[in-house]
N, C-alpha and C positions, 0 to 999 in steps of 0.2 A: 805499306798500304795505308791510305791516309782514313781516318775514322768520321766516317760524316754525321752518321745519327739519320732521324728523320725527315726528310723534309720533303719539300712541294715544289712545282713549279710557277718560276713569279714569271705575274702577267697583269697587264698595267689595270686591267679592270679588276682584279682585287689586291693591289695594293696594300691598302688599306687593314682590308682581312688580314693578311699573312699577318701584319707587321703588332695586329695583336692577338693571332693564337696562339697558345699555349705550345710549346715544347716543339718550334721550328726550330733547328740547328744549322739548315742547311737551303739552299733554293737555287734552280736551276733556272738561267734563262738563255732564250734565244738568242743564238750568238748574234745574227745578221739584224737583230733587231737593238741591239745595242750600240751606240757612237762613242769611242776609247775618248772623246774629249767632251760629253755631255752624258752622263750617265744619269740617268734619272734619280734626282733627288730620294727618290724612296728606298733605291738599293744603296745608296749611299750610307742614309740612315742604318738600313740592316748590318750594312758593311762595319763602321761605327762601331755598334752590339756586339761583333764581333761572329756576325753569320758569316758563313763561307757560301762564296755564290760560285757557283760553275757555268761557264759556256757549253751550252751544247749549239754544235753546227747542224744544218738541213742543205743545203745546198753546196756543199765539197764534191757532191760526187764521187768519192775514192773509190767505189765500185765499178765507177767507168772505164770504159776502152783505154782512156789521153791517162796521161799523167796530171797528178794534182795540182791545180791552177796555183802559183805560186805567190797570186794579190790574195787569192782567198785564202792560203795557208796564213800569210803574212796577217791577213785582219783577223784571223783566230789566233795568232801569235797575240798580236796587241790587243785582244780585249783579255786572256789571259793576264796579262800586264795589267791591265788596265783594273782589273775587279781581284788582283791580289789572287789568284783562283790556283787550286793542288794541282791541279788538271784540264781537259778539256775533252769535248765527246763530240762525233760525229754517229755515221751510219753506213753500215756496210751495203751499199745501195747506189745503183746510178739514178743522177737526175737529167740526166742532158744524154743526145747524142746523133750522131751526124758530122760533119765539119768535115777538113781536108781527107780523113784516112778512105772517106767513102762516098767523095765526090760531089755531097750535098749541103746541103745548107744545117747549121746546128740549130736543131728544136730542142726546148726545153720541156721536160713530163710536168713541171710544176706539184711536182711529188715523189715519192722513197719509190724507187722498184728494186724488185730485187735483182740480184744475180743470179749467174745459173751456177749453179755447186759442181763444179769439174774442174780437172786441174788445170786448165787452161788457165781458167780464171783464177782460180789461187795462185798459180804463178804472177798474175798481173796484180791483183791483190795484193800482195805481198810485197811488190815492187813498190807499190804505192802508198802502200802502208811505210816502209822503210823512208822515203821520200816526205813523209808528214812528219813521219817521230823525229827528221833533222835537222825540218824547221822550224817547229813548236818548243817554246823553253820550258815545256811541263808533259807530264804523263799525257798519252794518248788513250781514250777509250772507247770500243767501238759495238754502237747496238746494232742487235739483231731487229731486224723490221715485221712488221705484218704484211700481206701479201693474197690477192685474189686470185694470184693467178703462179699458175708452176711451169715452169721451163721442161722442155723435154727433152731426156737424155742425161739428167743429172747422175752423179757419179760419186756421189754423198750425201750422205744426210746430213743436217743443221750442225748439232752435233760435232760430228767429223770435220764439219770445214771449219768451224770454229777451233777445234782442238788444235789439227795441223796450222791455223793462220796463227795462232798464240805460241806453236812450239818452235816456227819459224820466223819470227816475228819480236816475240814477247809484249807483243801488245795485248792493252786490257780489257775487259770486255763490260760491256754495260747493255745487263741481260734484262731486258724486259717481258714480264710475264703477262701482260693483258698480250702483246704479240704472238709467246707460245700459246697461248688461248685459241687468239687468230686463228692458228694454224693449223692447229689442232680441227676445227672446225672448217674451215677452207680446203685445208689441203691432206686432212684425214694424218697430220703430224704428232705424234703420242708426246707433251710434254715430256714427261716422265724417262723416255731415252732419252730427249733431248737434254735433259738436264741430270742423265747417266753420263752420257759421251763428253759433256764438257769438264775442261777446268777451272772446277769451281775455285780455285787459289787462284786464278788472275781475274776475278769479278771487280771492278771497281765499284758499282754499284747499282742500283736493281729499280726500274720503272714498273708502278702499277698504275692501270688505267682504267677508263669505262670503256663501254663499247654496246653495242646492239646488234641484235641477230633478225635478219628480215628476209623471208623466203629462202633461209638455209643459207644464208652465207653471212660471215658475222661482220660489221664495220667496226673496225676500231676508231670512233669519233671522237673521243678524249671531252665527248658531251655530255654523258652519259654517268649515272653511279658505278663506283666499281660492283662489280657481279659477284657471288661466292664462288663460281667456277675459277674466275681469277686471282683470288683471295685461296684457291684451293694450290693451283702451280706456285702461289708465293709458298704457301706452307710446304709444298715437298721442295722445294728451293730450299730451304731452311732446315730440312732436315736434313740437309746433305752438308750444309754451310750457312758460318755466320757470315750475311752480307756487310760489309764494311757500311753501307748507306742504301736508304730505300725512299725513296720519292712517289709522294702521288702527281700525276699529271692531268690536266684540266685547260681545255684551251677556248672552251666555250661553252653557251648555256651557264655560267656561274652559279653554282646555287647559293645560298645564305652562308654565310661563315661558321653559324652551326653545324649544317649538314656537310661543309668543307670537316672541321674539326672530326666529327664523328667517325668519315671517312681513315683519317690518318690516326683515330685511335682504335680502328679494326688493324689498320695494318700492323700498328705496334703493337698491337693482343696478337696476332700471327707471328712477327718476328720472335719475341719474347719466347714463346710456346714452341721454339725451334730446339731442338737436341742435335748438335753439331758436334763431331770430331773434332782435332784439331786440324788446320789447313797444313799443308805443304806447302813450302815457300812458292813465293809468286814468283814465275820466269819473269829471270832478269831480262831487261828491255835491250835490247840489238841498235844501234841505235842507224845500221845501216847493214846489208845483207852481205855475207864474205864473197868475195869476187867467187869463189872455187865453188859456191855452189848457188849460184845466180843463173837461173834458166834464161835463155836468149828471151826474150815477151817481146818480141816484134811483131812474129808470126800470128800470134797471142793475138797481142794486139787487135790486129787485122780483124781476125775471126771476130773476136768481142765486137770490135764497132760494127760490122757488118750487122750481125748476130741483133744488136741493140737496136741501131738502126731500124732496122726490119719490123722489131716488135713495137715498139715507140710509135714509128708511121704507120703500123697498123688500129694501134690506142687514141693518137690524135690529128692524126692527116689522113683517115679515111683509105689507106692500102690496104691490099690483100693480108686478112692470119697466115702469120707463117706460120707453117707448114709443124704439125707436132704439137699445137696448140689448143685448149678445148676454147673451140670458137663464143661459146657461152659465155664463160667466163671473162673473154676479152672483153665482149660486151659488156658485158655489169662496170670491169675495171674502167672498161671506155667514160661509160656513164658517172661514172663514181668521178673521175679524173675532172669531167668539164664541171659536173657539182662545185667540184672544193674550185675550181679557177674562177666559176663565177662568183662565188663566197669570199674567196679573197679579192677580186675586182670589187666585189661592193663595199671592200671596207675599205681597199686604197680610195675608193670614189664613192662615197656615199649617196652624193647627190644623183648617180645614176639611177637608183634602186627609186628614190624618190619621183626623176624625172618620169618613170617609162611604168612605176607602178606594180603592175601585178603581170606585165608583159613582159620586165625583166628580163627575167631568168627564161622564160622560153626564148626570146629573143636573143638571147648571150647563146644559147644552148644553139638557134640555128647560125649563127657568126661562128662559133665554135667547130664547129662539123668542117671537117675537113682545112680546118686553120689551125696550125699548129702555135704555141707560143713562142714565138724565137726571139725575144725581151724578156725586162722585169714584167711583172703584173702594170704598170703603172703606165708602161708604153702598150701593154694589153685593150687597158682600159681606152687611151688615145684609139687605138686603130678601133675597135667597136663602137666607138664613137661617129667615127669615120664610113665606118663601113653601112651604120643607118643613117647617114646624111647624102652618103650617093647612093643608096639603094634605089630602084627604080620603081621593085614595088613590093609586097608583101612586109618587109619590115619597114618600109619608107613611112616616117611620123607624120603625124598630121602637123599642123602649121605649128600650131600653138608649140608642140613637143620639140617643132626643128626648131625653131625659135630657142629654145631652151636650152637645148643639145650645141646650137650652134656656139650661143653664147658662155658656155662650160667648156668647147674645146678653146674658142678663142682666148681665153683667160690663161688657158694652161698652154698653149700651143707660140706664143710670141716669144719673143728673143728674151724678156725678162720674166723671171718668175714669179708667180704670183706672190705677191707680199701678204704676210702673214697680218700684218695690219688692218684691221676691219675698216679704218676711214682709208687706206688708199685699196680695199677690194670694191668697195663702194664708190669712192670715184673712178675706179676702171670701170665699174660693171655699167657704172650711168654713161660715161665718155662711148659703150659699147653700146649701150640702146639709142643716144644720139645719134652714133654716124648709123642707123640700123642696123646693127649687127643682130 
């Protein structure tokens, strides 16, 4: 098991930070947000020093119905490659679903859900897991998520599904503890078994986060200071085991690189103050599942997409809660899901948030409602564009705003891309108020 030490995750607004505090060993970045032939100057630097950078993935899906998209294994293979990296992390979690198995069109959640903990899904799990580990050229490790909402009918606990997907598998796990928090809070989940029932020998390593609690239900926003409650799951973590590596994560709000710094020298006063056994060795990794005891996952299958389908169209295409579901809670998650997709729209398109003001975001929120995302963010962005320029009335701009809106789709909307060059955005943008655009 590879020894990481402390670190953080890097994120291009503090760069800088990372690259001068004290006793980072380690930093984690976004797999989909890194290009294997442009890596940003700053991780290179780190790279250089002699930091170890890890890919973590968001958008694999391995939790889904399909089998794992094999471009996306392929660009977590190469950024592995790419950043020299022991390893790579994804999340036990669908983010898509729909497509052929269930007649409809594929939506995307634009976010982690969870699974439902039964064997159905472990069985598919498992298949899919075996399917990553064959074409990744490095360890595979997979975290546990936060979660608003609980599936009905589960047939394990955290724990448990973790244990069994590691003893059939030998896949590694990357346990994060602001998520057991989550949970704990959410979904009334005792860390404390949770981190009974696993195998602490296949931890690759250990995420701490912030988060905030608002009328009873906790968000893991990654905006947020880490909490002592969470700082309390790392500590009985650590009494059970030394984690190979512990990360703080931070995805927004920045605060000063002091209060960054402070943060990661609570959690090394917690690791340190750990009294650990020794580990049992780490199950060796499988690097594909033996014919003789490989469950049929057709049927599987089925069930899953349907299953996903169902709740997904309920969160963001406005269908009936299925059935078993605490209708509340879908709502909050509802609500929570268009938040973070209008938050990421405004930073793929800034000029949005700009053009429409303080209207924004209710605006996005009613384009939202019953439109599911079946794109990136970026073709999001295009159709909400769209959608208040043929509006007839209630979000229909006034002149000045179409005027503005019109001329931000045309830019982006033409057969050539916009150039990054400020004197040819400028002679577009004028060639675009000449002919009237």
């Amino acid at each position: 098991m590879t020894r990481l030490g402390t670190g953080i995750g890097w994120r291009p607004e503090i760069a800088e930070d990372i690259a001068r505090l004290p006793g980072i060993d380690w930093v984690e970045v976004v797999a989909e947000n890194i290009c294997p032939g442009h890596v940003p100057e700053e991780l290179l630097r780190l790279r250089e020093r002699g930091t170890t950078v890890v890919p973590h993935g968001v958008s694999l899906g391995i939790g889904g119905a399909g089998r794992p998209d094999p471009e996306r294994l392929a660009a977590l293979a190469e950024r592995a490659e790419a950043l020299g990296s022991p390893l790579v992390t994804e999340h036990i979690a669908f983010v898509r679903a729909g497509g052929p198995p269930t007649g409809s069109p594929v939506i995307e959640a634009g976010h982690l859900l969870p699974v439902p903990r039964t064997r159905d899904v472990l069985d598919v799990l498992c298949e899919n897991v075996a399917i990553a580990q064959e074409a990744l050229p490095v360890p595979l490790a997979l975290e546990n998520i936060a979660a608003l909402i609980s599936w009905p009918g589960e047939e394990m606990t955290e724990g448990q599904f973790l244990a069994e997907l590691v003893e059939r598998t030998g896949v590694r796990l990357l346990i994060d503890v602001a998520n057991l928090h989550t949970n704990h809070v959410n979904r009334g989940e005792d860390p404390a078994t949770a981190l009974d029932e696993l195998p602490t020998s296949a931890i690759a390593y250990v995420h701490v986060a912030g988060g905030v609690e608002r009328d009873g239900v906790w968000h893991d926003s990654h905006a947020h200071p880490v909490t002592q409650p969470v700082l309390d799951v790392l500590a009985e973590l650590c009494a059970r085991t030394t984690p190979p590596g512990v990360l703080l994560e931070r995805d927004e709000d920045f605060p000063a690189a002091g209060e960054l710094a402070g943060e990661l020298e609570a959690i090394r006063a917690v690791t340190a103050a750990g009294v650990t056994t020794a580990d049992a060795a780490v199950p060796k990794a499988r690097r594909g599942p033996d014919a003789r005891d490989t469950p049929d996952t057709a049927a599987a299958r089925e069930r899953l997409a349907a299953a996903q389908t169902a709740l997904l169209s309920a969160l963001v295409a406005g269908a009936p809660a299925p059935e078993g579901f605490d209708r509340q809670r879908l709502g909050v998650q509802s609500r929570a899901l268009t938040a973070k997709r209008a938050g990421v729209v405004a930073k793929v398109a800034p000029e949005l948030p700009e053009i429409l003001g303080d209207g924004y975001r209710p605006a996005f929120g009613r384009y939202a409602d019953g439109r599911p995302m079946t794109g990136g963010y970026r073709r999001d962005a295009m159709a909400f564009v769209e959608h208040l320029l043929t509006a007839a009335s209630g979000d229909a701009p006034d002149a000045a705003t179409r005027r503005r809106l019109t001329l931000w789709w045309q830019e982006r909307s033409g057969p050539a891309p916009l150039s990054a060059n400020p004197l040819a955005r400028f002679a577009r943008r004028a060639r675009l108020v000449l002919s009237g655009g």
